[in-house]
C-alpha positions in Angstrom: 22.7 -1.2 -114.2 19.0 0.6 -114.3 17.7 3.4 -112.5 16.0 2.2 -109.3 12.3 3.4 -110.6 13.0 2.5 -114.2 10.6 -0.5 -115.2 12.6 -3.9 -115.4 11.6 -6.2 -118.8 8.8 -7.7 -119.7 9.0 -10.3 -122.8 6.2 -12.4 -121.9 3.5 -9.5 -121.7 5.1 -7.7 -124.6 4.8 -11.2 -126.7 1.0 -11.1 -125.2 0.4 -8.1 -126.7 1.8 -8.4 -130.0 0.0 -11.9 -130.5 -3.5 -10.7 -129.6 -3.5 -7.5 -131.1 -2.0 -9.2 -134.7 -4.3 -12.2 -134.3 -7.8 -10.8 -132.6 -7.8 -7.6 -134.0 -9.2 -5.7 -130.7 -11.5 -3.0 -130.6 -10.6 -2.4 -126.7 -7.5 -4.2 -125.6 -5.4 -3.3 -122.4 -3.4 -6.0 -120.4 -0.6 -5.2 -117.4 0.8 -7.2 -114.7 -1.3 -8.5 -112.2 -0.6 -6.5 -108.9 -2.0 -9.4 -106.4 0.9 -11.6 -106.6 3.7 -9.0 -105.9 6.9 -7.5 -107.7 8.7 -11.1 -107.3 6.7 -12.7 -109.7 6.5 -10.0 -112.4 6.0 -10.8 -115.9 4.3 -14.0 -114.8 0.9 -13.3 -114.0 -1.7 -10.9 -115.8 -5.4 -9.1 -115.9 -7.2 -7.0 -118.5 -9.8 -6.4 -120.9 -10.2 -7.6 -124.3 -13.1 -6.6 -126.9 -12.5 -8.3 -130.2 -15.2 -8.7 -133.0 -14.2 -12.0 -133.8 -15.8 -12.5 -130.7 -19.3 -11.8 -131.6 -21.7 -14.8 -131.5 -19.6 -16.7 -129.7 -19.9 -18.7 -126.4 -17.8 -18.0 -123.4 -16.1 -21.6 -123.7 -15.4 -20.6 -127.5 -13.9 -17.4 -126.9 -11.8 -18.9 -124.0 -10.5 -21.0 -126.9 -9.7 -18.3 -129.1 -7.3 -17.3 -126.3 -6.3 -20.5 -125.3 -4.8 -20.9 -128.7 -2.8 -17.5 -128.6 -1.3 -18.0 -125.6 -0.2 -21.8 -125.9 2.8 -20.9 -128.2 3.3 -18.2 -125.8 3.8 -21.1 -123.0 1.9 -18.6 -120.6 -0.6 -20.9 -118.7 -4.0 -19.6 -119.3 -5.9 -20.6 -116.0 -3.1 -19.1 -113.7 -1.6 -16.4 -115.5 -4.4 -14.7 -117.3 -7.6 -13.0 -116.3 -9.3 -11.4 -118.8 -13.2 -9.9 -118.7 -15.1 -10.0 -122.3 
């Protein structure tokens, strides 16, 4: 049993973390749960920012590939479960 305030797991955004940070190289990288859908969903849906310079003269639709491409082994949904601003 945890302590009621302790923070339960989160494999999904700690794998979300690891792949884009090993893969992209970020300059500015911060992603957490997304607080719009509530605690029962946790670990499902997620918002940040990403900075990467492999995204530099790239278009919006190639970038979103980039990430599309990290997150598909993840099996996190990228329309639903990530927002991200460039």
């Amino acid at each position: 049993m945890h302590h009621k305030y302790a923070a339960p797991s989160t494999p999904k955004l700690d794998a979300l973390r690891s792949a884009i940070s090993a893969k992209l190289q970020p300059i500015c990288f911060h992603v957490k749960n997304d607080p719009n859908y509530g605690t029962y969903v946790y670990d499902e849906h997620f918002y940040g920012i990403l900075c990467s310079p492999l995204f530099e003269g790239k278009t919006y639709t190639e970038i979103n590939a980039m990430v599309d491409q990290i997150l598909e082994p993840l099996e996190i949904t990228p329309s639903s479960s990530l927002e991200v601003e460039y």
